[in-house]
BALOBA-1460 file (C-alpha; in Angstrom, 3 decimals):
// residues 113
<rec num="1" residu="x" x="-4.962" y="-48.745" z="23.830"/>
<rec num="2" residu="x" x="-2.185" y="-46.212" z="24.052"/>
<rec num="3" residu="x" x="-2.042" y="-45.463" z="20.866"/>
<rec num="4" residu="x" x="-4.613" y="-44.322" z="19.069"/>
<rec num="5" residu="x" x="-4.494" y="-43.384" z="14.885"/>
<rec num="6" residu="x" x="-6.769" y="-42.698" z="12.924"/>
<rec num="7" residu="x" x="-7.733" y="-39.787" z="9.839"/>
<rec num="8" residu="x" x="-6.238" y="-41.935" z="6.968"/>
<rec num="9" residu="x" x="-8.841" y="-43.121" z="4.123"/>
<rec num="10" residu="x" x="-8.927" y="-42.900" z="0.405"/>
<rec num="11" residu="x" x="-8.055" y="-39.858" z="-1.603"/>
<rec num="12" residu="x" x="-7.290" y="-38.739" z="-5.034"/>
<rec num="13" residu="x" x="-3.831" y="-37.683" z="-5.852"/>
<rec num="14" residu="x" x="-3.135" y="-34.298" z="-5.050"/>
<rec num="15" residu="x" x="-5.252" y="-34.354" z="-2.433"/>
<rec num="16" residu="x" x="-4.742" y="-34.061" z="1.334"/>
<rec num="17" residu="x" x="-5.358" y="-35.875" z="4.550"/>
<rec num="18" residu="x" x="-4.985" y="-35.369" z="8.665"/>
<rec num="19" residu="x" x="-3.636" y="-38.282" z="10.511"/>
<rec num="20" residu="x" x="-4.507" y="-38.157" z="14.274"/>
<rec num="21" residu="x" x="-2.536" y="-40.081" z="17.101"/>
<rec num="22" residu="x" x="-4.072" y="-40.032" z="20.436"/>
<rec num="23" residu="x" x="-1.928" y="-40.966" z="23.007"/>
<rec num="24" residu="x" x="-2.022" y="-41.731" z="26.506"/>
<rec num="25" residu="x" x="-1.008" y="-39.278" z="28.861"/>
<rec num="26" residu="x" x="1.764" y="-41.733" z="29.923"/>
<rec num="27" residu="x" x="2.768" y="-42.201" z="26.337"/>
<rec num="28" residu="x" x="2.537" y="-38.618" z="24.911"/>
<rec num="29" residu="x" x="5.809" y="-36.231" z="25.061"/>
<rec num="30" residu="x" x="8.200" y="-39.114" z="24.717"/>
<rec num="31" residu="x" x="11.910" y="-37.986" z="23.398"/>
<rec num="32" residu="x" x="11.031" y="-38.592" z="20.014"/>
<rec num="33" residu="x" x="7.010" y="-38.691" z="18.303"/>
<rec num="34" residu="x" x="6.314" y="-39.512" z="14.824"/>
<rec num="35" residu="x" x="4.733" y="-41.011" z="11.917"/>
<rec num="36" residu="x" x="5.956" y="-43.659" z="10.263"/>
<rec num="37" residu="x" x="4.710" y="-45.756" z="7.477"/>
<rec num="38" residu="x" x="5.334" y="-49.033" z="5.511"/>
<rec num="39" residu="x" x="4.015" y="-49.321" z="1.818"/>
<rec num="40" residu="x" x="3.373" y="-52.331" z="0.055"/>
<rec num="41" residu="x" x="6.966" y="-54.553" z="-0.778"/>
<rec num="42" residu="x" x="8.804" y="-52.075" z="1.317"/>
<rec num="43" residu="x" x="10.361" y="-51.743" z="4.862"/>
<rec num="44" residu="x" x="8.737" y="-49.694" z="7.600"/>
<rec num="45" residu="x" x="10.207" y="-45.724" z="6.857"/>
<rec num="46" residu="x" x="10.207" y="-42.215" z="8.639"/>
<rec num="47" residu="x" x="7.435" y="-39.970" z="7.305"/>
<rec num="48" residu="x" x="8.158" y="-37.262" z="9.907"/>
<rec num="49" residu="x" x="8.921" y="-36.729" z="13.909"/>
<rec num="50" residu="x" x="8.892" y="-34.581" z="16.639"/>
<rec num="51" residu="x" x="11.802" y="-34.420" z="18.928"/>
<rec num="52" residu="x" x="12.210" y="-32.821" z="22.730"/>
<rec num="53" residu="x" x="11.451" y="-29.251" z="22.457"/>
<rec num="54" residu="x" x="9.581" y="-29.283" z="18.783"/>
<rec num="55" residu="x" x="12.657" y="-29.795" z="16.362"/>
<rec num="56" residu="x" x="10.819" y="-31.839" z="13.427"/>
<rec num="57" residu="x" x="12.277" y="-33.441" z="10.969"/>
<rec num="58" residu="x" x="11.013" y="-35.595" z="7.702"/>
<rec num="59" residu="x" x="11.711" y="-38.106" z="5.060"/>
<rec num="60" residu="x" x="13.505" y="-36.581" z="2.091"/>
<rec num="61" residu="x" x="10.502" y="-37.574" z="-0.094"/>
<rec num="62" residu="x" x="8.109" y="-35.466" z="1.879"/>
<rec num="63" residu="x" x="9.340" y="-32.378" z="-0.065"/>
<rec num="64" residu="x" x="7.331" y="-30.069" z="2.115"/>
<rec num="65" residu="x" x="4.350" y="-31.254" z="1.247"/>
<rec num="66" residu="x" x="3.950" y="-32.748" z="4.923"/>
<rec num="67" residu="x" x="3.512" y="-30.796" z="8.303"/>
<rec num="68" residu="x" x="3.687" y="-32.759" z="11.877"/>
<rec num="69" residu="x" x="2.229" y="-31.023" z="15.063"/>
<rec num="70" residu="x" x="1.059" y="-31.719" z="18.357"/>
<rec num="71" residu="x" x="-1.343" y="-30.564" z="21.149"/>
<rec num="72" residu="x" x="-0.125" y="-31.304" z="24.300"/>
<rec num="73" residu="x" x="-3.425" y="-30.260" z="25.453"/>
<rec num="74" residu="x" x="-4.954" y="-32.808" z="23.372"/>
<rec num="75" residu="x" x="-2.014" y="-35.918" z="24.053"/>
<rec num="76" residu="x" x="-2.211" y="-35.904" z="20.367"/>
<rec num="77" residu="x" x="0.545" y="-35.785" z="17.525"/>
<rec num="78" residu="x" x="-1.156" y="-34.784" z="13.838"/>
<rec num="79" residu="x" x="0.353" y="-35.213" z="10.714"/>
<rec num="80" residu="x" x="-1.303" y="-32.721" z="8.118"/>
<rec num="81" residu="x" x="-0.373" y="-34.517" z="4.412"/>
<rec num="82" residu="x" x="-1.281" y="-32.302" z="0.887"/>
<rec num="83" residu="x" x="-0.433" y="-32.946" z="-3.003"/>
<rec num="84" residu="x" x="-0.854" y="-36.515" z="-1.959"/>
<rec num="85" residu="x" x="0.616" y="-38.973" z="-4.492"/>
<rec num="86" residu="x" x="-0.140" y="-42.695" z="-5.710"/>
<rec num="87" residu="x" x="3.565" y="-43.636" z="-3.862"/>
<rec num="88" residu="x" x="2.237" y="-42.136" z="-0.443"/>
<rec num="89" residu="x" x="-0.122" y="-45.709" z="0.056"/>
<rec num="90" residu="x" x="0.747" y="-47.052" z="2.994"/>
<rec num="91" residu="x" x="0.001" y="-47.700" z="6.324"/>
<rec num="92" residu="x" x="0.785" y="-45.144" z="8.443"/>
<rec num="93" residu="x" x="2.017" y="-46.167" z="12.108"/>
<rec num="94" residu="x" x="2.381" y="-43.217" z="15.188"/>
<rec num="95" residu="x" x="4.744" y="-43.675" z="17.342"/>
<rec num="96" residu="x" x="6.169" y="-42.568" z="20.835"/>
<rec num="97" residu="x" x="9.936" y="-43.225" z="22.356"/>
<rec num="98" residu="x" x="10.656" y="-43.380" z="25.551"/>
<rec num="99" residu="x" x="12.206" y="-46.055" z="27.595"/>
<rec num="100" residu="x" x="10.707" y="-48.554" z="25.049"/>
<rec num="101" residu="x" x="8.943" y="-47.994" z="21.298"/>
<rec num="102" residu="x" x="5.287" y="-47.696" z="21.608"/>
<rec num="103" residu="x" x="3.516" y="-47.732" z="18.465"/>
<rec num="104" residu="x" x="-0.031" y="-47.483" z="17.087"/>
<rec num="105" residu="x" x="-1.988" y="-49.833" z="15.491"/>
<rec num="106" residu="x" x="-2.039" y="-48.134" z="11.944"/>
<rec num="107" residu="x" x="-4.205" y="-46.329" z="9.679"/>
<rec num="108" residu="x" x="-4.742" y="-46.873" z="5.734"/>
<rec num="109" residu="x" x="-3.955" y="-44.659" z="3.679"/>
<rec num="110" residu="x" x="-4.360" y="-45.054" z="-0.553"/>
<rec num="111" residu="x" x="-3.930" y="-42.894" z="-2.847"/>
<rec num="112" residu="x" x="-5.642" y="-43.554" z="-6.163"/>
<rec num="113" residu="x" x="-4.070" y="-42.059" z="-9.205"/>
């Protein structure tokens, strides 16, 4: 696996979560890193990346309530989530660009109101 996610679960609104993506060392540091996620009746959407030299950017409904990072130490992007709402369920899919898209296989995330 090259991809690895994990850290979602279920949590209360307003809560919080930490998504983990461990990547290979092949895989990590590709021109663009993110998150993205697809939610129930909806297309696959940007939650947040990481491009080139740490320039992040998000979805306009993250609202700063969302904070991407990565170790390079680790080969691992994180994406830190708080005041976690009911419309935040998803899955929630890393992924790395380089040549080709390599995503991972997903983590749940739900968000009971």
């Amino acid at each position: 696996v090259q991809l690895q996610a994990s850290g979602g679960g279920l949590v209360q609104a307003g809560g919080s979560l930490r998504l983990s993506c461990v990547m290979s060392k092949t895989i990590f540091g590709g021109n663009l890193m993110g998150w993205y996620r697809q939610s129930p009746g909806k297309q696959r959407e940007m939650v947040a990346i990481i491009i080139g030299g740490g320039v992040t950017n998000y979805g306009d409904f993250v609202k700063g309530r969302f904070t991407i990072s990565r170790d390079i130490a680790k080969n691992t992007v994180y994406l830190q989530m708080n005041s976690l709402q009911p419309d935040d369920t998803g899955v929630y899919y890393c992924l790395s660009r380089r040549a080709v898209d390599y995503w991972g296989q997903g983590t749940q995330v739900t968000v009971s109101s």
